[in-house]
C-alpha positions as CSV (number, residue, x, y, z in Angstrom):
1,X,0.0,0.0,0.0
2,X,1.6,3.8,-1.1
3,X,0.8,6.8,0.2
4,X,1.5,9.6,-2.9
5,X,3.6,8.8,-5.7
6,X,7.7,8.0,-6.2
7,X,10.4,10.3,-4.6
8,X,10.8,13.4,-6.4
9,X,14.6,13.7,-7.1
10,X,15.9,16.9,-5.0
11,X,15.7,20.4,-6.9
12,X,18.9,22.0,-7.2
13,X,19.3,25.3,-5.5
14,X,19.3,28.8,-7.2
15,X,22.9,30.5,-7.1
16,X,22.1,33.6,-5.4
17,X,23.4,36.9,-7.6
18,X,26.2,38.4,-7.1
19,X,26.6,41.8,-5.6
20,X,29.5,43.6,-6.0
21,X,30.9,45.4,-2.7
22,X,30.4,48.5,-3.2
23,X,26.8,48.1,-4.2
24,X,26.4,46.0,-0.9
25,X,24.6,48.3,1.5
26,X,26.2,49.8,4.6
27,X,25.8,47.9,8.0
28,X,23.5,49.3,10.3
29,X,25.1,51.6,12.7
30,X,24.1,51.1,16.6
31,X,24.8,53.7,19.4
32,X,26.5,53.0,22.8
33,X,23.6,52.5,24.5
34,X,21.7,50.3,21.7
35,X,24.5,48.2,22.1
36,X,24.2,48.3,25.9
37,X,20.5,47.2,25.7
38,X,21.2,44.3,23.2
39,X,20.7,40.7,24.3
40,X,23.3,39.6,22.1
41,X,26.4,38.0,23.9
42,X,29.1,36.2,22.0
43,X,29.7,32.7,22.8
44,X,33.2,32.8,24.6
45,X,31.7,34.9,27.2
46,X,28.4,32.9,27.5
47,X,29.5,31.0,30.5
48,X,28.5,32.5,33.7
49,X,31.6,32.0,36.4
50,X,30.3,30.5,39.5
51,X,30.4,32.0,43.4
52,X,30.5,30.4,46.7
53,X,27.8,32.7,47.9
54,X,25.6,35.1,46.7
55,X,27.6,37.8,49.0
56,X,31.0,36.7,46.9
57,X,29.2,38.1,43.5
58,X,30.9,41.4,42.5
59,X,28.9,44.3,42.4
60,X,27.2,45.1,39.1
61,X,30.2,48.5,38.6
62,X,33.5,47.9,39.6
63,X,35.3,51.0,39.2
64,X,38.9,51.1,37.0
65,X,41.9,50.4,39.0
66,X,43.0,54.0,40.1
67,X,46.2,55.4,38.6
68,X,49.6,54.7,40.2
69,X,51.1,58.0,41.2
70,X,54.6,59.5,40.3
71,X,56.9,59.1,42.8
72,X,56.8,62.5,45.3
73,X,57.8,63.5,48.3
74,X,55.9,62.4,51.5
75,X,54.0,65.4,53.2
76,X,56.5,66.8,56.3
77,X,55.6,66.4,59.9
78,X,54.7,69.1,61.7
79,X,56.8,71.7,62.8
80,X,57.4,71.6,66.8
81,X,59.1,74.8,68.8
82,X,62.7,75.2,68.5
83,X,64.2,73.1,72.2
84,X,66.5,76.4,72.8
85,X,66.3,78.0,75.8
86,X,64.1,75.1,77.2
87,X,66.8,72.5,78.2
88,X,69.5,72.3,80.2
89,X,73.3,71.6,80.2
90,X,74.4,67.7,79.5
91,X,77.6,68.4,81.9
92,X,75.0,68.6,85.0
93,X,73.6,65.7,83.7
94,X,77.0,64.0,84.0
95,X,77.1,65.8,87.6
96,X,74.4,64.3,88.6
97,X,75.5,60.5,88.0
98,X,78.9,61.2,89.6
99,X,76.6,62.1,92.5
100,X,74.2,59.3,92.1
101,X,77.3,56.8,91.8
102,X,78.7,58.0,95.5
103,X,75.2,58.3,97.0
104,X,74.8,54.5,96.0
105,X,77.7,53.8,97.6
106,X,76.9,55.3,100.6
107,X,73.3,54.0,101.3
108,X,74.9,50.5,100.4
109,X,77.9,51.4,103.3
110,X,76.0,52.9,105.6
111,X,72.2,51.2,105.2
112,X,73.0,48.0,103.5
113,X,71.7,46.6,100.6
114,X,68.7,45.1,101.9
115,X,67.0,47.9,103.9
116,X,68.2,50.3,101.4
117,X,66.1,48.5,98.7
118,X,63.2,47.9,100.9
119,X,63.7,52.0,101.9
120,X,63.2,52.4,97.4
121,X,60.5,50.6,96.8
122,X,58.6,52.1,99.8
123,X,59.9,55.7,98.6
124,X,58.1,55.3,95.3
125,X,55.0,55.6,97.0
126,X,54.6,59.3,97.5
127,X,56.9,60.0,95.0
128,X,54.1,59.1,92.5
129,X,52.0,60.8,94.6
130,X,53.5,63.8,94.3
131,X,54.3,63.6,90.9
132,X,50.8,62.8,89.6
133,X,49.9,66.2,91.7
134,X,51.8,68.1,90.1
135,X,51.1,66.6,86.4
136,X,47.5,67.6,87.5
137,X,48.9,71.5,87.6
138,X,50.7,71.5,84.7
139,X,48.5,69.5,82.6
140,X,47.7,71.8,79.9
141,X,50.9,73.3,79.2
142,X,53.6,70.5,80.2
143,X,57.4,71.3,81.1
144,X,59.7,69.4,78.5
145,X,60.0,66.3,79.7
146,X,63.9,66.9,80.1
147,X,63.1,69.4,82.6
148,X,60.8,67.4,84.3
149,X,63.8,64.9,84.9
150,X,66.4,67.4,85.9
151,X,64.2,68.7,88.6
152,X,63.2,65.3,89.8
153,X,66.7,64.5,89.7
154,X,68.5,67.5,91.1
155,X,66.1,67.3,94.6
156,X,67.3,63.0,94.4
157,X,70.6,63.6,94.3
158,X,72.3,67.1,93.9
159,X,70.5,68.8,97.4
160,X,71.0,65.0,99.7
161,X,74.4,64.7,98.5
162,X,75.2,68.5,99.0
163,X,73.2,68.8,102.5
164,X,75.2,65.1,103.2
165,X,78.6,67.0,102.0
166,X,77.6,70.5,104.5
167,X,76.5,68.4,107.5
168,X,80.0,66.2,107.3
169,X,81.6,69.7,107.2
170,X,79.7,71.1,110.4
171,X,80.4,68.3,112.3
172,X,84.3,68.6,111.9
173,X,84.5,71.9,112.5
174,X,81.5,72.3,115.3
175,X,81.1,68.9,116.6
176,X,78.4,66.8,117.4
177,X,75.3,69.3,117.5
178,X,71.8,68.2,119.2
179,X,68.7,66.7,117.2
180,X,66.4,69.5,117.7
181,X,69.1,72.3,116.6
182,X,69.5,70.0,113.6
183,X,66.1,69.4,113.1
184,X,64.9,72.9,113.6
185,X,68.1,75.2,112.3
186,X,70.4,73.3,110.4
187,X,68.0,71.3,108.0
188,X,65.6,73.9,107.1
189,X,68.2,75.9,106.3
190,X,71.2,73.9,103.9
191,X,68.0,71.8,102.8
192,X,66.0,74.3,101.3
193,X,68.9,76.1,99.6
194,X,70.2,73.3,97.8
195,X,66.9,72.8,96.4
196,X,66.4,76.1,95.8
197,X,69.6,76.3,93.6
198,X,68.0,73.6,91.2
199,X,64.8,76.0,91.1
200,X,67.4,79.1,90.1
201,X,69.5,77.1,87.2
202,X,66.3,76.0,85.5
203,X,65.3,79.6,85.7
204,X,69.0,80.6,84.4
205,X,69.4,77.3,81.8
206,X,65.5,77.0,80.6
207,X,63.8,80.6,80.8
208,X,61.9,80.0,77.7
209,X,60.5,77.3,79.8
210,X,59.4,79.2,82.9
211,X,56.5,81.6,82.2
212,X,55.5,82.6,85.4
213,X,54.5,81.1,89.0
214,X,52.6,78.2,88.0
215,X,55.6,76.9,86.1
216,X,57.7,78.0,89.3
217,X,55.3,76.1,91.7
218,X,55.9,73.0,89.0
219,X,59.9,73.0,88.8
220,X,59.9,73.8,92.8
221,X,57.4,70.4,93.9
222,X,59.2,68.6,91.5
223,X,62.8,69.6,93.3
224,X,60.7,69.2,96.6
225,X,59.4,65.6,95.4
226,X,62.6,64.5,94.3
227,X,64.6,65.3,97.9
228,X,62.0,63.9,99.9
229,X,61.9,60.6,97.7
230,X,65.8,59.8,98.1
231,X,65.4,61.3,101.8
232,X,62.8,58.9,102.8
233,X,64.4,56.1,101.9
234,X,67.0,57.0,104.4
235,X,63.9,57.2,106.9
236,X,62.9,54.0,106.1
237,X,66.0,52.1,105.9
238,X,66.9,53.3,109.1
239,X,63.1,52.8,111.0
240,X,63.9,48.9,109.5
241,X,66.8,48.0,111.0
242,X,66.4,50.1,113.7
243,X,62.8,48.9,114.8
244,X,61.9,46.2,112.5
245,X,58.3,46.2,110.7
246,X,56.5,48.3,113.6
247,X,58.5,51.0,113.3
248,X,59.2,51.1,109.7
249,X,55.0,51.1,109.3
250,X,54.8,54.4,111.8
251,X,57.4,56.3,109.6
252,X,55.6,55.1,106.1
253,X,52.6,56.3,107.5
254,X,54.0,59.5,108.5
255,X,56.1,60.5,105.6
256,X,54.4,58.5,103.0
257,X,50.6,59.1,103.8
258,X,50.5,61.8,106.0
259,X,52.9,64.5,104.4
260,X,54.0,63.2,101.2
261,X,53.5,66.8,100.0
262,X,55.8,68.7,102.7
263,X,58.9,68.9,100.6
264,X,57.0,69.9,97.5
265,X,55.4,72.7,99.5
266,X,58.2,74.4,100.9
267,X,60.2,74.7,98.0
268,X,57.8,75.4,95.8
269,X,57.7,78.7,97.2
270,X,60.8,79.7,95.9
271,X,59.8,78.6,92.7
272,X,56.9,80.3,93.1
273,X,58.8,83.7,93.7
274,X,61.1,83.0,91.3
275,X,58.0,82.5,88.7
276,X,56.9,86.0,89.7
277,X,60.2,87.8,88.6
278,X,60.1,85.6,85.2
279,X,56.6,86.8,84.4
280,X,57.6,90.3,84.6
281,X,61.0,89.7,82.5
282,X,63.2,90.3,84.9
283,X,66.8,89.9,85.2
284,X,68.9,87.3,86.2
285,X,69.6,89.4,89.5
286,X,66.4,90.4,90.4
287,X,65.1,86.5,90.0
288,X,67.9,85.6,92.4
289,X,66.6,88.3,95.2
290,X,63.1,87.0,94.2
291,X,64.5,83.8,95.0
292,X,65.7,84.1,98.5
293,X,62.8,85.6,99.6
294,X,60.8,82.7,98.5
295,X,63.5,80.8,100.3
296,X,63.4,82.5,103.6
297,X,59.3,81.5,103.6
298,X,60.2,78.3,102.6
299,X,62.9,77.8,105.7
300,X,60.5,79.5,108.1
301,X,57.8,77.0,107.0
302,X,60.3,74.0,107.0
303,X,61.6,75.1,110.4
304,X,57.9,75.1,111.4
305,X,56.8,71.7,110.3
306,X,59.8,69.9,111.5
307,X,59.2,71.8,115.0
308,X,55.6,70.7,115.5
309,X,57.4,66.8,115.4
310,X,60.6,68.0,117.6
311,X,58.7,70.1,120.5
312,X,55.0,69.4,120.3
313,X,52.3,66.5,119.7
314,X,53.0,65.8,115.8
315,X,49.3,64.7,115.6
316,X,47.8,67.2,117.7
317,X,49.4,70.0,115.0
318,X,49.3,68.1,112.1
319,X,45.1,68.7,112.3
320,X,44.9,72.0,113.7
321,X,48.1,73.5,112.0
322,X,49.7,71.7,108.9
323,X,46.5,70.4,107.3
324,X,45.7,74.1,107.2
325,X,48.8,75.2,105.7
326,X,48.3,72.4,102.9
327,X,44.8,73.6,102.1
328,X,46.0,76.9,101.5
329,X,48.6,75.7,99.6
330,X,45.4,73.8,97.5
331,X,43.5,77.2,97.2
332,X,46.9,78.8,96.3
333,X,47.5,76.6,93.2
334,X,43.5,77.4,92.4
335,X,44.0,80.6,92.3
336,X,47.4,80.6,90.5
337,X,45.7,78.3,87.7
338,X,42.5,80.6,87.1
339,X,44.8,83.6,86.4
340,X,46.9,81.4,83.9
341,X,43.7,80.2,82.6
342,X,42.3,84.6,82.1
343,X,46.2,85.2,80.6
344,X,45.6,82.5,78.1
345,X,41.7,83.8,77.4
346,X,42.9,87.1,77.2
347,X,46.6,85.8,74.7
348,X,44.1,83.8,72.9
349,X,42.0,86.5,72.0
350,X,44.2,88.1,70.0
351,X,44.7,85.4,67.7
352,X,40.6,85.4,67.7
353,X,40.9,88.8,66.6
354,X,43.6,87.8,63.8
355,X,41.0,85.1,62.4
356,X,42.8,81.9,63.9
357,X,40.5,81.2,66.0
358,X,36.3,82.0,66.8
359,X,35.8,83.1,70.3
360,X,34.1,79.9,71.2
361,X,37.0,78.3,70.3
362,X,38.9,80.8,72.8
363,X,36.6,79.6,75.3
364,X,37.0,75.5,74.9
365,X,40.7,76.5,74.7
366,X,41.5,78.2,77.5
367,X,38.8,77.7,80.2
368,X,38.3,74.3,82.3
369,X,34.3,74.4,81.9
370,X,35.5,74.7,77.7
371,X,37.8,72.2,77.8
372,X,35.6,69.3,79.4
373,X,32.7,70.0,77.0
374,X,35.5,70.2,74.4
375,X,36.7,66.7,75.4
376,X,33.0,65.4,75.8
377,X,32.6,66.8,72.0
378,X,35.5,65.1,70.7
379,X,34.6,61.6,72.1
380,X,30.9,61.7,69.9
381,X,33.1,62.3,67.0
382,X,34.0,58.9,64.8
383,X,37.0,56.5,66.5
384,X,36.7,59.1,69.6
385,X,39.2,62.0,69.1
386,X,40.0,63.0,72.3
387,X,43.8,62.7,71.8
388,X,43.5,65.1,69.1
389,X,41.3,67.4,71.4
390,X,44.5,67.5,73.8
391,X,46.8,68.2,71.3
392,X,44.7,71.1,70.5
393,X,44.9,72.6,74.0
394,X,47.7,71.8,74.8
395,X,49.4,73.8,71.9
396,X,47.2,76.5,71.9
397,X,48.1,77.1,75.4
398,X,51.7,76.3,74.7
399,X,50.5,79.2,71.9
400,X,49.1,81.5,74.2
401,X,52.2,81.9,76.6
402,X,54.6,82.0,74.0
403,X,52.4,85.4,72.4
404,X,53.0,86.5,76.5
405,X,56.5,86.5,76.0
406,X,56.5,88.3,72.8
407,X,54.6,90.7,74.5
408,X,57.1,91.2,77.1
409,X,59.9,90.8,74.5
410,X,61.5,88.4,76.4
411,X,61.6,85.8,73.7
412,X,63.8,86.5,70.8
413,X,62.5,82.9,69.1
414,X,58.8,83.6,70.2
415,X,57.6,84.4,66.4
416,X,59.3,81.0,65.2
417,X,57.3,79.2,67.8
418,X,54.1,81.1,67.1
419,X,54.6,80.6,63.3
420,X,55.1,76.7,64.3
421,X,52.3,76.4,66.6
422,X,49.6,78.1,64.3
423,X,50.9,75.5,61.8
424,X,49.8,72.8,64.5
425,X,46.6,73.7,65.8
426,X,45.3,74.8,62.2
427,X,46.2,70.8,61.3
428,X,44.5,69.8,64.6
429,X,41.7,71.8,63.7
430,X,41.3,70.2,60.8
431,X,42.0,66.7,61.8
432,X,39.5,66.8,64.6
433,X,36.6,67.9,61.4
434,X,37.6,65.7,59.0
435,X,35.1,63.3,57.9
């Protein structure tokens, strides 16, 4: 059975006519974005590459690979104020450690090794004390740390192993002389002078580092602190192995917890006076006389403590007489800090006037209210910027004395520090609003 008829042999194809080229017609021309929005993809680039997640897919841009840049210089650090006339000699330095050297030796003679270690680590107590006080007062315009060290270092070892040096020399040429005299004469008086000469050659070595009385009150508890650390471990060496633990714990407490700040006190009233004379730009002379009349309140107020534990009930006075004393000293240091903080206001100002600065800038600057809402501020702020808020103060302050001792003409280097601390706190400025 068929279905149609036979196979029909195949039909062969027509040639298609030939066109010459340049009757062919032009290929149709596309614009970018026709051939953006075609579906068209050639077959090598088909294949879709596979991702581990859906969170490992690129993102539909990926920008071009940025330029490499020609080679340049790296942007310079910021300038800092020139260290002359804020340091002191390396020769006392070296003084100092042929001091230190026999004043080892001689707690190690005289003390022993044991109780003289013991005596050190106790020491360190109120020296931190005292040192953390005083950071607290100078917190906003720091003394170079060089300074800092000399001072510290001086009271150590310069004034013990001088007052060591003068009491071996009394006692051969006047004899033996009676605890009280000693206690009441003799070590107010070689004590406070020794330290009061460290006060002075900081004055004389570093004036472009002493501004006024606060920076005097610094250098002078620092001198202060430094004596009474090296002094009580003497004390406490000697309450050891004289009296074992009992009486070593009665002379901590005394001299450690109860008057760590006696030796800071005193002396720091001739730095105080000597501070005076430096505000007002005064001579080398007239900060010496300056000096000894802080001096001579610092004996009479040495003589007076050390009396109260010679001739009277220590703990009687120490309430009604001594705390007193130290809590004017407090107030004192208040005082002397709100008219550094109106001096900075009023130095800071004149930048405001310049342009530098806006006057609530002057105000965060240069007040404490300012500064703590300035410090709150910068801790909102993205990775909390409060180191670059203290950086700020600090050399605007730093700013604001160095304009005082232009003022005063005092300073022959004061315009290259103002030019480099403009340069700093325009860069802080702008670090601390960069986003």
């Amino acid at each position: 059975m068929s279905f149609g008829g036979p196979p029909q042999p195949p039909q062969p194809q027509q040639p298609t006519p030939y066109t010459p080229p340049s009757q062919q017609s032009p290929p149709p021309q596309y614009s970018a974005p026709q051939y953006s929005r075609s579906p068209y993809t050639p077959a090598q680039f088909s294949q879709q590459p596979t991702y581990a997640s859906a969170l490992a897919q690129p993102t539909p841009y990926t920008p071009p690979a940025p330029v490499a840049p020609s080679p340049a210089a790296s942007l310079p650090a910021l300038p800092v104020p020139t260290k002359k006339g804020r340091s002191v000699s390396l020769w006392l330095f070296g003084f100092l450690g042929f001091l230190l050297l026999a004043l080892i030796g001689y707690f190690g003679w005289a003390l022993g090794p044991l109780a003289s270690v013991i005596g050190l680590v106790l020491a360190l107590i109120p020296l931190t004390i005292v040192f953390l006080g005083v950071r607290m007062i100078d917190r906003w315009e720091p003394e170079p740390k060089r300074l800092v060290v000399f001072a510290i270092a001086w009271g150590a070892i310069a004034a013990i192993g001088l007052t060591l040096l003068v009491d071996i020399g009394l006692t051969l040429l006047l004899g033996v002389r009676t605890d009280e005299f000693s206690a009441v004469v003799q070590a107010p008086i070689v004590e406070e002078f020794w330290k009061g000469l460290g006060v002075f050659l900081v004055f004389l070595m570093a004036r472009r580092a002493f501004d006024g009385p606060v920076d005097g009150v610094v250098y002078g508890a620092l001198v202060g602190a430094g004596f009474a650390f090296t002094e009580n471990i003497q004390y406490f060496a000697i309450s050891l192995i004289e009296g074992g633990g009992e009486q070593l714990t009665v002379t901590f407490v005394v001299r450690a917890l109860l008057s760590p700040f006696a030796h800071a006190m005193f002396t720091s009233l001739t730095g105080f006076a000597i501070g005076l004379a430096a505000r007002r730009h005064a001579s080398a002379g007239t900060a010496l006389g300056a000096g000894l009349l802080g001096m001579l309140g610092a004996i009479l107020l040495h003589g007076l403590w050390n009396g109260s534990a010679t001739f009277a009930d220590f703990f009687g006075l120490y309430f009604t007489l001594q705390v007193p004393l130290f809590v004017g000293f407090i107030i004192g240091i208040i005082a002397l800090r709100r008219e550094e903080s109106r001096l900075t206001k009023a130095r800071l100002g004149d930048y405001a006037a310049a342009g530098w600065f806006t006057p609530e800038e002057v105000t965060m600057l240069a007040t404490p209210a300012g500064r703590k809402v300035g410090l709150t501020w910068a801790r909102q702020l993205r990775g909390d910027r409060r180191p670059l808020m203290r950086e700020f103060i600090k050399d605007a302050t730093s700013l604001a004395s160095v304009r005082q001792r232009a003022i005063t003409g005092r300073d022959p280097l004061a315009a290259d520090d103002e030019r480099a601390l403009l340069i700093r706190t325009r860069a802080t400025r702008a670090a601390l609003l960069a986003y």
